[in-house]
N, C-alpha and C positions, 0 to 999 in steps of 0.2 A: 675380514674387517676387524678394526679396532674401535672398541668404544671410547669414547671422550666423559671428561665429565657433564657436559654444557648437552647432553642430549644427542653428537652429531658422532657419527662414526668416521672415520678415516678407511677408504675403501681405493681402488685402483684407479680410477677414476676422479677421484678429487673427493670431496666432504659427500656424504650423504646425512640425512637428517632421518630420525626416527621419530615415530609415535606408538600411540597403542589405544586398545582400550582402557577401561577402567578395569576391570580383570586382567588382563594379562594376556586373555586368548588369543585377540587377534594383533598384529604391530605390522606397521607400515614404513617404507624408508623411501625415502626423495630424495635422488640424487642432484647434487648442484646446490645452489643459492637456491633461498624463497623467495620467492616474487612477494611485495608486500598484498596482504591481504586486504579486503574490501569487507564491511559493513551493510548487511542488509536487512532493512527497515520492512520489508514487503510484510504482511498477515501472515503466507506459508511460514515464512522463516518465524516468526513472533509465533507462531501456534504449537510448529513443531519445536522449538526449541525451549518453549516457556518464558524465553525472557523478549526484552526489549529490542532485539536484534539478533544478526548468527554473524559470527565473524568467518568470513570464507577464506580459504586461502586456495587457488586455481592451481595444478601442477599438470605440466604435459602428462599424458601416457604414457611414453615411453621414458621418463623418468621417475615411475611411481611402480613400488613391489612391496604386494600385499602378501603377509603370511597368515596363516589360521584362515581363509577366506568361508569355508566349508562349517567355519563358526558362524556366519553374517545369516542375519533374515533382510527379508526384502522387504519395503513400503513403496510403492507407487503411489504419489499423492494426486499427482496429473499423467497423462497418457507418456508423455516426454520425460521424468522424472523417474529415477528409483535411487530411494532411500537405504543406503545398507547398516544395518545395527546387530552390534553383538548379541546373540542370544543369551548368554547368559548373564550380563551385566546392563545390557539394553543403551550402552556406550553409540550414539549417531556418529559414523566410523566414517563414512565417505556417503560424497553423491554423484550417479551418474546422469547427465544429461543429453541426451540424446540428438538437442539441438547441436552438441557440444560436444562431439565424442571424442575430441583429440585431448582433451583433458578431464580430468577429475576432481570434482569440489570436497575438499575436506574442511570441518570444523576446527578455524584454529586450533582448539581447544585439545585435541588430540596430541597435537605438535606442543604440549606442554614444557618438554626439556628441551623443543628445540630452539635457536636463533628466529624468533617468530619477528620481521619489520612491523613495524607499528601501520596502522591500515591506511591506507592511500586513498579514502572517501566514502561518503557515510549514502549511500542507494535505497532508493526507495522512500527515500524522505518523508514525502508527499503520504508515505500512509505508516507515514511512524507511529508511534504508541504515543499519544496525546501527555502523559507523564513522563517519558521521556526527556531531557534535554541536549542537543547534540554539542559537541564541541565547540567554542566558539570560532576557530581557526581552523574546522574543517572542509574539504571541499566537499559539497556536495550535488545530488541531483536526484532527479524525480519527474516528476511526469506522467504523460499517458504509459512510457515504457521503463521508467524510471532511472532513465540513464541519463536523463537530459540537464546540461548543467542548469545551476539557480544560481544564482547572481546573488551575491552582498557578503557578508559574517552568517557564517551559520546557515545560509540560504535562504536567511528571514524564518529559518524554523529551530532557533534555540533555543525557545521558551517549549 
């Protein structure tokens, strides 16, 4: 593999993209294009992550090669859910969902050097952070499952 400036490697295959932690110890590469990523508004994601949302970006499994793994601890915050985080930097690395097992949810935010798309719609609305305000031109949805579209600017939840 050859590294790029822009974060993406040139590999036999076509582009892969990297990340990592905030140390160093673990780094990830995802072969192909990013799917644009998604915005979630839920309480899990606002608690674990501290802020106002977690920006997720989904990658198949069979597009996704984690190194340092044997660095990652585990959180299970729900029966279905486990949280993997670098132990030494405490870096939220990836998540697996077990509803989900053909893909992987990583934290934008890892993919920091990579070609990250800008997010495709703001989830979980409905239980966003009342300080919060969402994009006024974003598509969103919410609901009992939070997937459900809302209708209007903003989904009537800009303010």
């Amino acid at each position: 593999m050859r590294g790029t400036e822009n974060g993406t490697v040139q590999s036999m295959t076509g582009m892969t993209r990297s990340g990592r932690c905030h140390c160093g110890e673990v780094t990830l590469h995802v072969n192909g294009l990013l799917r644009p990523p998604i915005n979630c508004h839920c309480g899990l994601c606002r608690r674990l992550s501290g802020a106002a949302f977690t920006t997720w970006l989904s990658v198949p499994v069979d597009d996704f090669v984690l190194q340092g793994e044997e660095q990652l601890c585990c959180y299970s915050p729900t029966p279905h859910l486990q949280r993997f985080f670098c132990r030494h930097c405490g870096t939220h690395v990836l998540t697996r969902d077990a509803r989900c097992s053909h893909i992987v949810g990583l934290p934008a935010g890892v993919m920091a050097d990579a070609d990250v798309p800008p997010p495709s719609g703001e989830y979980f609305v409905s239980h966003k952070a009342s300080w919060h305000t969402l994009p006024a031109a974003a598509a969103c949805f919410g609901g009992d499952t939070g997937f459900e579209p809302i209708p209007g600017p903003a989904g009537g939840h800009g303010a």
